[in-house]
C-alpha positions, -999 to +999 in steps of 0.1 A: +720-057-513+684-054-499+676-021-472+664-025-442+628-013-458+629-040-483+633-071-450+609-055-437+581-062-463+560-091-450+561-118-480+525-122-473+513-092-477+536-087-508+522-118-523+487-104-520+492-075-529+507-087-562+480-111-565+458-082-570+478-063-592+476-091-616+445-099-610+435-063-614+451-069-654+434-101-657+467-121-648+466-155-625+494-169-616+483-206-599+516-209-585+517-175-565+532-182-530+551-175-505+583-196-496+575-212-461+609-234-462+635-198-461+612-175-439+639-155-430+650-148-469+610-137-471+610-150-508+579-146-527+574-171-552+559-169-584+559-203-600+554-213-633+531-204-659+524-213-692+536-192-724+503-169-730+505-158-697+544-148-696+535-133-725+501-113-711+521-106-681+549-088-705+523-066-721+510-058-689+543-044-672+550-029-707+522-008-708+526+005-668+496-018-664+471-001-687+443-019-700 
């Protein structure tokens, strides 16, 4: 069950704030977005990626993020 904290978190500023994480590891997800149709759910979503970039994205939250 999500805290009141976590509701509060404005998807958009999560999503861009994600968006430079990833892009801080050299990570783009194209599909990065926010879900307009359940704005009270505040979903973030991140699409769909091809294999090499799952993978890169594994490596990344493997090693904390370390390059």
């Amino acid at each position: 069950m999500a805290t009141k904290k976590q509701q509060d978190i404005d998807p958009f500023t999560a999503m861009e704030s994600l968006r430079e994480a990833l892009s801080g590891v050299g990570i783009v997800l194209p599909s990065l977005a926010v879900d307009v149709a359940s704005p009270q759910l505040r979903l973030v979503e991140l699409g769909r990626v091809r294999s090499d970039v799952a993978a890169r994205l594994a490596e990344a939250l493997q090693r904390g993020g370390q390059q």
